[in-house]
Structure formats: C-alpha cells, structure tokens
C-alpha positions in Angstrom: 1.7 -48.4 6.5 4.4 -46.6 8.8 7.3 -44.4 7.4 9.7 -46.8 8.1 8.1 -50.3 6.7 7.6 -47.8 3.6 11.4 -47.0 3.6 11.9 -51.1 3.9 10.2 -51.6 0.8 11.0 -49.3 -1.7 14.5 -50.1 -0.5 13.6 -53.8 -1.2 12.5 -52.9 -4.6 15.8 -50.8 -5.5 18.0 -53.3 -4.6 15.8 -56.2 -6.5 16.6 -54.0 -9.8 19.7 -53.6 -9.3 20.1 -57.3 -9.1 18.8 -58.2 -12.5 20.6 -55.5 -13.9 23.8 -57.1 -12.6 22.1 -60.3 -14.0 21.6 -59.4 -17.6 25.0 -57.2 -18.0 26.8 -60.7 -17.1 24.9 -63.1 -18.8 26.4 -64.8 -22.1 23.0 -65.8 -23.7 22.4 -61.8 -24.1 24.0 -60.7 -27.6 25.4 -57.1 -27.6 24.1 -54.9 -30.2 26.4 -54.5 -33.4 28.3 -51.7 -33.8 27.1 -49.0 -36.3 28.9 -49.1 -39.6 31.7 -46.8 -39.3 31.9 -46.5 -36.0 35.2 -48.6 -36.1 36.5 -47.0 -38.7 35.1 -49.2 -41.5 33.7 -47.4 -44.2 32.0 -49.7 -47.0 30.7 -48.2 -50.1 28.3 -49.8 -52.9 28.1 -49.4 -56.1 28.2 -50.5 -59.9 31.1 -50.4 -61.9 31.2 -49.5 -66.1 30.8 -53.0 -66.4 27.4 -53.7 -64.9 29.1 -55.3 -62.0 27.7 -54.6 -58.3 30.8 -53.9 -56.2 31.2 -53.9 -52.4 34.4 -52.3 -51.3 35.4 -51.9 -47.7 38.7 -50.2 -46.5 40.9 -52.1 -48.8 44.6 -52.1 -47.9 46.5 -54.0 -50.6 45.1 -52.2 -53.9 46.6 -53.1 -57.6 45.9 -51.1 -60.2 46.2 -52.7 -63.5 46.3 -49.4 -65.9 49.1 -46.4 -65.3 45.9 -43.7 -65.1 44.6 -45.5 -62.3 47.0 -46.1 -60.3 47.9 -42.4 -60.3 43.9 -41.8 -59.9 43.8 -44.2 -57.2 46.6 -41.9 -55.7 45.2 -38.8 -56.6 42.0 -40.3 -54.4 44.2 -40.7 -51.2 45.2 -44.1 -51.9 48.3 -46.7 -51.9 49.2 -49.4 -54.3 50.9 -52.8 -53.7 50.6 -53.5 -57.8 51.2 -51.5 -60.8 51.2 -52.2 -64.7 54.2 -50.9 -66.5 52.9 -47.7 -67.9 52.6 -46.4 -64.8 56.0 -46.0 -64.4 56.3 -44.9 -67.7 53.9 -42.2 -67.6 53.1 -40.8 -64.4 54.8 -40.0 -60.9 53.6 -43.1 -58.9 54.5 -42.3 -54.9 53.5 -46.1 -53.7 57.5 -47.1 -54.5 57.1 -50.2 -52.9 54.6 -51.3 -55.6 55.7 -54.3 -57.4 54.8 -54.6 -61.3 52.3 -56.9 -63.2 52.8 -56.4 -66.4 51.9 -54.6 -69.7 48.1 -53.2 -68.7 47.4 -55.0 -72.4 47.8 -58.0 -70.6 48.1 -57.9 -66.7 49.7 -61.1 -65.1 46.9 -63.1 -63.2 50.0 -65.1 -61.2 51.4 -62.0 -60.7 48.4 -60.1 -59.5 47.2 -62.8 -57.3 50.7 -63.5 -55.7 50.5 -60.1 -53.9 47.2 -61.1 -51.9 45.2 -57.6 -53.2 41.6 -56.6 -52.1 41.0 -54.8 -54.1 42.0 -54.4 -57.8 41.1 -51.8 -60.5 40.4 -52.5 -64.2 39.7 -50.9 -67.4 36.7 -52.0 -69.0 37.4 -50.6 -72.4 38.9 -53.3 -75.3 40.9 -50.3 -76.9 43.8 -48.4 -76.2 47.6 -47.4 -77.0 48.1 -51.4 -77.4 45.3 -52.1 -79.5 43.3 -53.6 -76.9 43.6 -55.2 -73.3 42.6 -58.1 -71.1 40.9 -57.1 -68.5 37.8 -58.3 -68.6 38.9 -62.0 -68.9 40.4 -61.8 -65.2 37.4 -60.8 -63.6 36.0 -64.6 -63.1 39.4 -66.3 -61.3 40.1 -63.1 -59.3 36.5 -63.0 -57.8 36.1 -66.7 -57.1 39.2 -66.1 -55.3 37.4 -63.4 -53.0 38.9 -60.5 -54.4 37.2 -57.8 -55.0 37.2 -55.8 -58.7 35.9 -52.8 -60.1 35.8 -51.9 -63.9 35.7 -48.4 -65.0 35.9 -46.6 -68.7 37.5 -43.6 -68.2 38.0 -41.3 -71.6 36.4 -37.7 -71.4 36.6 -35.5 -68.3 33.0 -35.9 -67.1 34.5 -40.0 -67.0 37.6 -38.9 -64.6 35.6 -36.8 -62.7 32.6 -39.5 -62.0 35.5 -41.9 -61.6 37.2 -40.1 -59.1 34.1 -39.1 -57.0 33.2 -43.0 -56.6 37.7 -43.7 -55.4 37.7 -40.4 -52.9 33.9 -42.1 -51.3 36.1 -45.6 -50.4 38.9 -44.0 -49.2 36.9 -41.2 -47.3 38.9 -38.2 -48.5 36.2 -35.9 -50.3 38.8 -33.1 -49.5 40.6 -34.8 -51.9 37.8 -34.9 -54.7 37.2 -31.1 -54.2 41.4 -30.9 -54.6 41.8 -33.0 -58.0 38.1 -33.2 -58.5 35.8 -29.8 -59.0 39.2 -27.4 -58.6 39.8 -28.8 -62.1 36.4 -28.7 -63.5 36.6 -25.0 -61.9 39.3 -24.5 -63.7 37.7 -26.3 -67.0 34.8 -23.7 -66.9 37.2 -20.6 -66.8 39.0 -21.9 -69.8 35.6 -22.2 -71.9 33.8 -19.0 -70.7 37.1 -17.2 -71.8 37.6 -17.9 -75.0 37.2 -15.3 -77.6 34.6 -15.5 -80.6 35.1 -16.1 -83.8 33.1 -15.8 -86.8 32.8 -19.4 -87.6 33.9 -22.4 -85.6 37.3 -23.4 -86.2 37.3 -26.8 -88.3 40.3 -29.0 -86.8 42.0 -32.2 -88.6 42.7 -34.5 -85.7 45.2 -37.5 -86.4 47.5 -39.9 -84.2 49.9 -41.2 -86.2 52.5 -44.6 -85.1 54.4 -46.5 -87.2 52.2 -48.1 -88.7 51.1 -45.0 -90.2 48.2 -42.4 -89.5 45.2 -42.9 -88.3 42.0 -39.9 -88.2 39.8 -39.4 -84.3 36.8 -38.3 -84.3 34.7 -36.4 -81.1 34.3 -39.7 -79.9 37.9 -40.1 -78.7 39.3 -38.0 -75.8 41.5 -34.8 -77.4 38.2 -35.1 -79.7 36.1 -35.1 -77.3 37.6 -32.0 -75.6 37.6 -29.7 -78.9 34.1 -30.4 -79.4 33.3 -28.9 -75.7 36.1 -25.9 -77.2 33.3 -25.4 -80.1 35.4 -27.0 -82.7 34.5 -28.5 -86.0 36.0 -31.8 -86.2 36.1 -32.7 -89.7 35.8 -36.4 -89.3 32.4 -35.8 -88.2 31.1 -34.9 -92.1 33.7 -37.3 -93.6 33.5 -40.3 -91.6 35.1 -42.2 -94.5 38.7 -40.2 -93.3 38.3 -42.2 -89.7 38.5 -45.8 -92.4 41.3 -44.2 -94.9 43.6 -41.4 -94.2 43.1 -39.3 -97.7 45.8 -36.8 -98.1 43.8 -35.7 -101.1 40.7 -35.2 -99.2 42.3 -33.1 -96.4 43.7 -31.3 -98.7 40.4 -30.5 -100.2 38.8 -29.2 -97.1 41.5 -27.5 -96.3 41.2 -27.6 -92.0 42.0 -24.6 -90.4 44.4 -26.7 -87.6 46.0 -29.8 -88.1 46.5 -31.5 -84.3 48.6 -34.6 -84.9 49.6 -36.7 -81.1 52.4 -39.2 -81.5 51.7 -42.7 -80.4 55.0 -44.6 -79.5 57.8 -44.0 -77.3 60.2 -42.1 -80.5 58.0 -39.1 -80.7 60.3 -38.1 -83.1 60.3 -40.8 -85.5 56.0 -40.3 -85.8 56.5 -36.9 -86.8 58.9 -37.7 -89.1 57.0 -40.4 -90.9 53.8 -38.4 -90.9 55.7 -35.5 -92.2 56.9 -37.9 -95.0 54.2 -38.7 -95.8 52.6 -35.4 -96.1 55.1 -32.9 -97.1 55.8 -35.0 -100.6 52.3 -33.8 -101.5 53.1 -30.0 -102.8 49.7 -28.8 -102.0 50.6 -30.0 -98.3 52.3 -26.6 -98.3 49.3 -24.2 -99.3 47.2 -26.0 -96.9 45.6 -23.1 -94.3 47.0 -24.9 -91.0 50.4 -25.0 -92.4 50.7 -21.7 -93.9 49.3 -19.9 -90.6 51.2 -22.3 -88.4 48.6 -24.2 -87.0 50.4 -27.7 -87.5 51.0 -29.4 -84.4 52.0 -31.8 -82.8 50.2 -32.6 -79.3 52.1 -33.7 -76.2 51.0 -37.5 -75.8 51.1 -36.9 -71.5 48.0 -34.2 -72.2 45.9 -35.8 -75.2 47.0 -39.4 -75.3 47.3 -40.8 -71.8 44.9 -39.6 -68.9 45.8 -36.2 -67.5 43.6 -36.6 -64.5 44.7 -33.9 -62.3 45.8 -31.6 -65.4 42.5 -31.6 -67.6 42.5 -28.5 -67.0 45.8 -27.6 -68.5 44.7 -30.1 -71.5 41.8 -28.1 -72.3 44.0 -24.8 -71.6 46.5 -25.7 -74.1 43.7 -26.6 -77.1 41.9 -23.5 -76.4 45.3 -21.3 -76.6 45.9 -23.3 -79.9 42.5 -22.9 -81.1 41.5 -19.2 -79.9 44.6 -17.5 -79.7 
C-alpha cells in the first residue's frame, strides 16, 4: 500500500471514532453514571439509635430537639434548631433564637412538632427524669409514617455524652468540633482523676436529691453517682440499698458518711434546702454527724449534677474531686 492511501485510511478510521464518540455523548438512551456520595455535598450517615432503631440521616436542615441537653448538644455538634422543648431555655444558652418551642420535654407537642416541617428530630429514650418520666417514645410511630426521620439516645454518664456526641459531629461533618467539646473534655476528665491525692480509705459519700416532695437517696447508677464512683468514692447506697426505697435519717446517721452531697430538684433551690434541712437538723445527732462537723454538707449546683453539663463534664468532675480530695 502507498504512503498516501495509508494516510487516507488511518485518517478514515480517526474520524469514524470520533463520530461515535459524538454519538454516544448526545444520545438520551445512555444514563450518566451517579455521582459519588458526597461529592455534592451530601453526607449520609447510618446508624442505630439507644432504642434499637436503624436511623438514616442525611444533611438535615430543620432539626427539633425535644430535650434542653440536646438541643445544646446538637449545637455543641455544629448544628441549628428550628424546635426546642422549654428547658432549653431554662437551662442552657441555646444560639438557634429563631427556634420556636414544643413544649415541656415530659410531654413534647406532636401538632406542634410536626407544624414546623423538621427532618430530623432528636429524642430521649429514657422514661425518667426531673418530671418523673417523658413521652418520647409514643411519637416515634406518627412522626415516621410522616417521613420524618428520629433518633433516640440515653444520655446519663460521660462515656453516654461523649458516644452521643461522636454519632451528632459524623452528620453534621464537623469532627473539629468532636475533638473541641468531645476528647478536650475527656482530656480534661483524665487530668482531674490522675491528680487526685490518696487517701487511706475511700471516702464513703451520702448522695440525695431532695424536691418537695421530700428526699430521695441515688445510687452509682444515676449520673453525679456515677461520676464519684469513677472519683473512687464509696457510695453508701450501694451496701444499703434499702436507703434508695426509704430515706432513714436513723440509718444515715448510723453510718455516719464522710460527705453528705444533696442536689436540689425544683426551680426554689432555696426552699429544697430548706425542707431537707428541716427535716434533718430536728434530729440532734444530725449535728455530730462526720460530714457536718468537718463541713462536708453540700449542696450541688443542679446545672453540673442534675441537668447535662455536656461541654463542662469536666468542670463537674473537677468540682466533686475538689470536694472529695481536697
């Protein structure tokens, strides 16, 4: 074949490929291949909630948070609220001010909740708390057949916030913010612990909360409880469980704690102390008591040991071990 009849063909051949590629770029009945997750900027995380429940979460915009703790954890995580319960307001510095409220978290407003369109809506899945219980769990079923997606999370020792927090900062994408409010606080956890000084024996602790309906003993179980065990303290209600049933001043009195941590549940802090001291105080033999002649008879701020400190465990587990250790 001559040079040039060569040159004819391979020039045929080019431009034939070129066709078709033409062809196929322009032709509808060729699908594009889907973009890569995340790739728009759509981040969807998976997992399973304290209830059991598998949840999908993508980007939501229009959050609710039907607890006070976590709609300041869902802030803490990087997020924004369109709907708060009233003891967020109450207790913590919510920035989201155009949040509207739904109600007492003991018993969120379904009307209310699903009259702000959410997608995404966080709930406690405990029965128990400052109320006496809530009603979360009930809404689940009309708020999912509705397409909205909820997540139910237990949150009541640190290890609790912390795993809480991890799963909020992975939907929002801000891990910066996980290291921030997350492991700078368990950093700062560690410190307190590895500092404390020792003592001969443990130090055995009386832990009450008293309201007005009177006083009521917490055992390691609970969250200020749960934090003076991981201090090394001896929580008396452990080896007198019957104390957790019925408060005996007699029995106190008889093993004689070596602190006596009392946090006020109610919004007249003053009025607790002053039944519970009532109560006490009649008793003389509250007096020889070894917490109350050394001066280890407290009372506990409620914003450290009764609601969530989330971003100030650390100063929660400071201020026991300063009580405790000093």
């Amino acid at each position: 074949m001559s040079r040039f009849k060569k040159s004819k063909l391979i020039g045929a051949c080019l431009l034939s490929s070129l066709l078709a590629l033409s062809l196929v770029g322009c032709s509808p009945d060729v699908p594009s291949s889907p973009a890569p997750t995340g790739s728009q900027g759509t981040t969807t995380h998976e997992f399973v909630d304290d209830l059991g429940n598998q949840v999908v979460v993508a980007n939501p915009e229009r959050v609710v948070a039907c607890m006070g703790s976590f709609a300041n954890l869902w802030e803490l995580a990087g997020g924004s609220l369109v709907g708060i319960s009233d003891d967020a307001l109450d207790q913590y510095e919510i920035a989201s001010t155009g949040a509207s409220l739904i109600g007492d978290f003991t018993a969120p407003n379904l009307e209310l909740i699903m009259a702000l369109e959410p997608d995404f809506v966080l709930m406690t899945a405990s029965t128990g708390g400052k109320g006496g219980g809530s009603g979360h769990v009930d809404l689940r079923e009309p708020l999912v057949a509705a397409g909205i997606t909820v997540a139910y999370f237990n949150v009541i020792t640190f290890a609790d916030y912390l795993r809480t927090l991890e799963t909020l900062t992975k939907i929002t994408g801000r891990d910066d913010l996980f290291q921030a409010n997350g492991t700078a606080v368990q950093d700062q956890i560690n410190a307190t612990i590895a500092a404390q000084k020792t003592l001969p024996a443990p130090p055995t602790v009386l832990l009450m909360t008293t309201f007005s309906g009177g006083t009521r003993v917490q055992d390691p179980t609970t969250m200020t409880g749960a934090i003076l065990a991981e201090l090394g303290a001896k929580n008396l209600a452990e080896d007198y469980p019957s104390l957790l049933r019925d408060f005996s001043l007699e029995t106190v009195i008889e093993l004689n704690p070596d602190h006596i941590l009392v946090v006020p549940m109610g919004n007249d802090v003053a009025a607790m102390t002053k039944n519970l001291e009532e109560a006490t105080a009649a008793n003389p033999a509250w007096a020889t008591l070894n917490a109350v002649k050394n001066g280890n008879y407290r009372t506990l701020d409620p914003a450290l040991f009764l609601y969530k400190p989330n971003a100030n465990w650390g100063k929660s587990y400071q201020t026991l071990s300063d009580i405790l250790f000093a």
